[in-house]
C-alpha positions as CSV (number, residue, x, y, z in Angstrom):
1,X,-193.1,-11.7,198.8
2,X,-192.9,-12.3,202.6
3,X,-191.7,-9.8,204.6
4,X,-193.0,-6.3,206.8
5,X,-195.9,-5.0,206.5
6,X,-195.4,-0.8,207.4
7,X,-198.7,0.9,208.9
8,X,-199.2,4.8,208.0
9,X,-197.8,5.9,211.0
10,X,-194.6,4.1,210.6
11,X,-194.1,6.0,207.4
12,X,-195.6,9.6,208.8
13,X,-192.9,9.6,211.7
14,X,-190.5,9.9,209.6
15,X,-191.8,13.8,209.3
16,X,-191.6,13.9,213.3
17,X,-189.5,16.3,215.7
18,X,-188.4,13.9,218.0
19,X,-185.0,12.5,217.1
20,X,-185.7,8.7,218.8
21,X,-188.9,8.3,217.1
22,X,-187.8,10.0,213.6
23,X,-184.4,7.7,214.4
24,X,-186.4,4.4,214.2
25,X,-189.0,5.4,211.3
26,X,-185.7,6.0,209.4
27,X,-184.4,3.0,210.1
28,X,-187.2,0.8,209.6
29,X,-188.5,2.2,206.4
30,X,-184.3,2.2,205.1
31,X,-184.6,-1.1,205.8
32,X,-187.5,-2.0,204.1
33,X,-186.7,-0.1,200.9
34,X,-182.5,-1.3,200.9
35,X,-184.0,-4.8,201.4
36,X,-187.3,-4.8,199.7
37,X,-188.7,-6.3,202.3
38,X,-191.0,-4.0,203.3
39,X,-194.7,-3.6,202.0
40,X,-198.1,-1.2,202.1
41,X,-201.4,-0.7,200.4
42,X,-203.5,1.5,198.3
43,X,-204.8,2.5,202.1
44,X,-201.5,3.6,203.4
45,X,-200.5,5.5,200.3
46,X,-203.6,7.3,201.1
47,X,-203.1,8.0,205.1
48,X,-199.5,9.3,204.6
49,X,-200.0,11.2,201.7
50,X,-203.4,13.1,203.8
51,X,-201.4,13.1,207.1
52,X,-198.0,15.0,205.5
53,X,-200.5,18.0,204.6
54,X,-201.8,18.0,208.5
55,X,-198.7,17.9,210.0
56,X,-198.7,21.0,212.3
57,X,-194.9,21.8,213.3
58,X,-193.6,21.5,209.0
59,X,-196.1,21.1,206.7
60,X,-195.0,19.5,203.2
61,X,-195.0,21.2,199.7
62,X,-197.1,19.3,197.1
63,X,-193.6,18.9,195.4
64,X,-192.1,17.0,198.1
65,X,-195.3,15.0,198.7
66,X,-194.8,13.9,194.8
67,X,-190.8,13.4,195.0
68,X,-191.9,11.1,198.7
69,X,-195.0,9.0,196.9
70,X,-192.1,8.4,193.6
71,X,-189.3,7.4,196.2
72,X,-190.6,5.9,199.2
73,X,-194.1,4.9,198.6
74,X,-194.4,3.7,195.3
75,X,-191.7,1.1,196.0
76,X,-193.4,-0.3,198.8
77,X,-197.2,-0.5,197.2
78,X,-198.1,-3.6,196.6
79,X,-201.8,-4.3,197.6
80,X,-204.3,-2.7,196.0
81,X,-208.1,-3.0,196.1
82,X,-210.1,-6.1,195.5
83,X,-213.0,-7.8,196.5
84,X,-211.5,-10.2,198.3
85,X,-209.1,-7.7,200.4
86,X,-212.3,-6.1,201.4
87,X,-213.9,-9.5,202.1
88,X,-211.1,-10.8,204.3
89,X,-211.2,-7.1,206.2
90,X,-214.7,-8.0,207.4
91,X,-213.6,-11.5,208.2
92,X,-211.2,-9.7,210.3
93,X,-213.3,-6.9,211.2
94,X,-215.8,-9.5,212.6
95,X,-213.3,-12.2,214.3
96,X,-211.2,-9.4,215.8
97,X,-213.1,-6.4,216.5
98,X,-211.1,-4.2,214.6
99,X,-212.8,-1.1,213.2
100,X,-213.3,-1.6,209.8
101,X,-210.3,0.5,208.1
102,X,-208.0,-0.8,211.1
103,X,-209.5,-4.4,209.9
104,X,-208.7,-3.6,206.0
105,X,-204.9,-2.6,207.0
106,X,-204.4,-6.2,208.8
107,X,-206.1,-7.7,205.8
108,X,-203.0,-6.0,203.3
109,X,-200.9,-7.4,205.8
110,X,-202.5,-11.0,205.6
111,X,-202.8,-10.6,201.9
112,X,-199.8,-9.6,200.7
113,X,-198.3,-12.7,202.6
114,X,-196.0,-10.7,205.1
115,X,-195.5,-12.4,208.9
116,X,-195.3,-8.9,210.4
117,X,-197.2,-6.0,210.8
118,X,-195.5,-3.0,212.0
119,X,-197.4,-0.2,213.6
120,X,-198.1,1.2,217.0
121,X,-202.2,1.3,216.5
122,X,-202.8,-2.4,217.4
123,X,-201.7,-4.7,219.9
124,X,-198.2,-5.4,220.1
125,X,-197.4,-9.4,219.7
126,X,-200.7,-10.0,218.9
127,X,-201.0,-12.7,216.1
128,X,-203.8,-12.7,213.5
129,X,-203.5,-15.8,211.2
130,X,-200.0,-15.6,209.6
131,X,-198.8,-12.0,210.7
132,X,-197.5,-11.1,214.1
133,X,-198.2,-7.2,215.3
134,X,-195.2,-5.1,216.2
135,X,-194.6,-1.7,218.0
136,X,-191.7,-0.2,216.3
137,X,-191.5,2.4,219.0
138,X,-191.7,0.0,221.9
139,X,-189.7,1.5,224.5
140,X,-189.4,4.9,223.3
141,X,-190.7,8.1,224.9
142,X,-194.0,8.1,224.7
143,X,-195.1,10.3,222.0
């Protein structure tokens, strides 16, 4: 199922305060779940669901974390853990010079046959095998 691949940071602005950047995580994550285009991992589930209990300005009740891993996450898992996700992350991990976890979310990416990756953490435009990194934020404020 080609298609985007959303990094946890895409999904965790969607909690943010600024309007632009909460703006385009809305829209990007809409568009992923209308179309069902978008995909994450077992990794990302994990990421978001730690970084809604950290955030500082609103932090989330256990029962919206639940009703937000049912309707927003869950749709959008499709990689889980295997040995050879964690055998193409240290391909990766080696060839790139991604840290490791960095290396294992480009590895999801690669494996679950998406041409984009869209997060802010790597290098925008770069292209790793089949899947090309993108900034969803490029050109906003910087955050």
């Amino acid at each position: 199922m080609p298609g985007d691949f959303l990094d946890s940071n895409v999904l965790l602005y969607l909690f943010s305060q600024e309007d632009a950047t909460k703006k385009a995580a809305v829209a990007v994550v809409g568009d992923a779940l209308r179309q069902r285009s978008g995909q994450i991992s077992f990794q990302v589930v994990q990421e978001v669901l730690n970084g809604i209990f950290r955030l500082p300005a609103q932090p989330v009740s256990a029962e919206d974390a639940r009703l937000f891993l049912r309707e927003t996450l869950v749709p959008l898992w499709t990689v889980d853990p295997s040995q050879t996700l964690y055998e193409r992350a240290l391909v990766v991990h080696e060839r790139y010079r991604y840290a490791f976890y960095d290396a294992l979310i480009i590895a999801a990416a690669l494996e679950s046959g998406c041409t984009r990756l869209l997060s802010e953490d790597f290098q925008d435009g770069q292209r790793i095998e089949g899947v090309t990194i993108e900034n969803p934020f490029r050109g906003l404020p910087a955050r």
